[in-house]
C-alpha positions in Angstrom: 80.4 -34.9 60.0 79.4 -33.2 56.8 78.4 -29.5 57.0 74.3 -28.9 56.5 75.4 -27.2 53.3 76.8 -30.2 52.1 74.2 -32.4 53.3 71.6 -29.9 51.1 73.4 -29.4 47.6 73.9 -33.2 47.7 70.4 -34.0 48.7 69.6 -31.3 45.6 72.0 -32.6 43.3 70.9 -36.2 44.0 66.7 -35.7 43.3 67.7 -33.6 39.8 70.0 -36.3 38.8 67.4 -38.8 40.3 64.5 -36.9 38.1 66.3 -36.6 35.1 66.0 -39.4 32.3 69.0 -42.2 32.3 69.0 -46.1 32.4 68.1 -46.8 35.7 64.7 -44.5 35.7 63.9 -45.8 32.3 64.0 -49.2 33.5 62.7 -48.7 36.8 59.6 -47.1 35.3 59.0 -49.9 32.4 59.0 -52.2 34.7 57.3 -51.2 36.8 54.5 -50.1 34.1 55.0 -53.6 32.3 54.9 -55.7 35.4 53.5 -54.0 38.9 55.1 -52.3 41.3 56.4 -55.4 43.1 58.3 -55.9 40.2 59.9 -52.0 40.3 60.7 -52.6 44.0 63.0 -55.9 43.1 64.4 -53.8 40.2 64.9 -51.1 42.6 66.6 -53.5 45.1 69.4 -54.4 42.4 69.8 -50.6 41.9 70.5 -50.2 45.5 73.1 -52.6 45.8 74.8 -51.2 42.3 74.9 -47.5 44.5 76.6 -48.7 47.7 78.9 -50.5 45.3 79.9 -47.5 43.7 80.0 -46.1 46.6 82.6 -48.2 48.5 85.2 -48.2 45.0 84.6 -44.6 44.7 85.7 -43.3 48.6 88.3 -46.4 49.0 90.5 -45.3 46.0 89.5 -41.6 45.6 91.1 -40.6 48.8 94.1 -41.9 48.3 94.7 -40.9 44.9 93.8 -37.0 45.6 96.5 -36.6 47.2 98.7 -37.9 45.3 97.8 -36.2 42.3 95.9 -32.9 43.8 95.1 -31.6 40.3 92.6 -34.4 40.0 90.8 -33.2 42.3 89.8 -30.0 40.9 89.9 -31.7 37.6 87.0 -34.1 38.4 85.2 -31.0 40.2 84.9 -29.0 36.9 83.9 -32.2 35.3 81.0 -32.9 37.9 79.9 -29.4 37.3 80.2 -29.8 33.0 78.2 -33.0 33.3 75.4 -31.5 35.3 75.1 -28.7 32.7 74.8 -31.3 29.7 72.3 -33.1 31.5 70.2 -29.9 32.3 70.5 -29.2 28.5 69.1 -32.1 26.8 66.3 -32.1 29.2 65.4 -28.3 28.0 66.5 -28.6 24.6 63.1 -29.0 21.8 62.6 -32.9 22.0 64.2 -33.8 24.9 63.7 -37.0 26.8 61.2 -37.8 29.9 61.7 -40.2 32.3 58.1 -41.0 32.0 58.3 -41.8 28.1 58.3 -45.7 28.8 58.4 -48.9 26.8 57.0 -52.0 27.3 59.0 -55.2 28.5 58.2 -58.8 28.6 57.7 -60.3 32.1 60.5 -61.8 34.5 61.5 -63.6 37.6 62.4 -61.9 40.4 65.8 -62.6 40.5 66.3 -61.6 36.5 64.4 -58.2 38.0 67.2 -57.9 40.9 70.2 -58.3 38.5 69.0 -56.5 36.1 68.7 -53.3 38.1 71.9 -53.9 39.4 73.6 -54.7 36.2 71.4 -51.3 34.7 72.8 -49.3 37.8 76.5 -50.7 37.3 76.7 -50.0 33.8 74.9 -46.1 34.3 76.8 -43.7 33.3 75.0 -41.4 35.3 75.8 -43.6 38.6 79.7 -43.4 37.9 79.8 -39.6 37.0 77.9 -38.9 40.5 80.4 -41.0 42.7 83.6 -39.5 40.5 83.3 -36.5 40.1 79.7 -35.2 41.8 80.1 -36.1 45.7 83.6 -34.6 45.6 81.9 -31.3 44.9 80.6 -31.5 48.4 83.6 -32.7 50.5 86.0 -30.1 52.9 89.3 -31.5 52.6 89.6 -28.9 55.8 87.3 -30.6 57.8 89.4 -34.1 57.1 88.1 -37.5 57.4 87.7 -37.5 53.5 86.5 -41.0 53.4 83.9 -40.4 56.2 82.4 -37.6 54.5 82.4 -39.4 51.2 79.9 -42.2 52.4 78.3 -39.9 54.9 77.6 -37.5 51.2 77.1 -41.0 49.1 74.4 -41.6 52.0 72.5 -38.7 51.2 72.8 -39.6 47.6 71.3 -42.7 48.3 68.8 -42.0 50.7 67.2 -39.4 48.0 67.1 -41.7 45.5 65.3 -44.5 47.0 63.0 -42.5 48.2 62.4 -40.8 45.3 62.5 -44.2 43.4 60.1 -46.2 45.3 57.6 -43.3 45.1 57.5 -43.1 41.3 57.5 -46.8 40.9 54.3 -46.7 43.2 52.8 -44.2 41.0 53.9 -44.9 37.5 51.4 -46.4 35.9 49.4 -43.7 36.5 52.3 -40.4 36.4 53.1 -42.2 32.7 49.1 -42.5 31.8 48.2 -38.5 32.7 51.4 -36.9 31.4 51.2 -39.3 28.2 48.1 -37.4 27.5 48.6 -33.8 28.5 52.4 -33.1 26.7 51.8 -29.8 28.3 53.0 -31.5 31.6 55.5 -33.7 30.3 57.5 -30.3 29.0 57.3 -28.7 32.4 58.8 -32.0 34.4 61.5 -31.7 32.0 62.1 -27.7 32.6 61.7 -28.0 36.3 64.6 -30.8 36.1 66.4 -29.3 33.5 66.6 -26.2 35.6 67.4 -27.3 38.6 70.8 -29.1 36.9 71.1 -26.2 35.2 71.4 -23.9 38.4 73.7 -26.5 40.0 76.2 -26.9 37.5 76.6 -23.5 36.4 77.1 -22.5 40.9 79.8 -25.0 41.2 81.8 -24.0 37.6 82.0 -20.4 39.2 83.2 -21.6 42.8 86.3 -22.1 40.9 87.3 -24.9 43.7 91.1 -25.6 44.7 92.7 -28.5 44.3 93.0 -31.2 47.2 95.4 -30.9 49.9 97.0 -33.3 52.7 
């Protein structure tokens, strides 16, 4: 099992990478804007099944490979913890991005919607820095059972982003209407988010973590 430590610094890491602009938000959000919410939730379906497949190829192969090559391990770490500080800054930087600053789409079928959040979720950056080089942050090669406690942490990750997900797609038509007109609140979503990466990254690059043993 993992520790409650773990289980929270995933769950925090997961909702400010879950609340900071990339592919799958964007699209989610569109769509559901464009098209209703039913059509977010079929989008978001796709999404899901994009994660766990991430998920699998991530803790199948990972394992192994750490300790074969421990360096990697720590490698990846710093990585995770660079990437969450790049994100944090172009969310505070002057013009950075919402997640709310949406686009219109044309309409679609259901099963377009379903593979094109999976294919959007697949092809997401975002989604293959967090299984790589984010969830490893949070394992204890100590505790062993490395492949348990990846899917137990990729769980987590999961679990806070549909949740996360499915409330903004029930909402964004509105969230994108009242921030769109008070930009007041559109720069504060991105400073809360932007912070809360910030804080993240820069606590893991001091941990100055050791690399994985057998």
């Amino acid at each position: 099992m993992i520790s409650v430590a773990a289980t929270a610094g995933m769950a925090l890491v997961a909702l400010g990478m879950v609340l900071t602009p990339g592919p799958n938000m964007m699209y989610l959000v569109s769509r559901s804007v464009s098209q209703g919410w039913r059509a977010g939730f079929v989008s978001l379906a796709g999404t899901f099944v994009g994660f766990l497949a991430y998920l699998s190829m991530a803790n199948l192969g990972l394992a192994a490979v750490f300790l074969v090559v421990p360096w990697l391990y720590t490698a990846l770490k710093v990585a995770g913890a660079a990437y969450l500080l790049w994100l944090a800054w172009k969310a505070l930087r002057p013009g950075g991005t919402s997640a709310f600053d949406t686009r219109s789409l044309p309409r679609d079928s259901a099963p377009k919607l379903f593979r094109m959040g999976l294919v959007t979720n697949l092809l997401n950056p975002k989604a293959a820095i967090m299984y790589l080089a984010l969830i490893p942050q949070f394992i204890d090669q100590a505790a062993g059972h490395v492949i348990a406690q990846g899917f137990q942490l990729g769980a987590v990750q999961i679990a806070v982003s549909m949740i996360v997900n499915a409330a903004i797609i029930l909402a964004a038509g509105a969230i994108a209407v009242f921030l769109g007109r008070r930009p007041a609140w559109m720069r504060w979503q991105r400073w809360v988010t932007g912070t809360l990466l910030g804080a993240v990254g820069v606590k893991l690059a001091v941990d100055a973590p050791a690399p994985a043993t057998a």
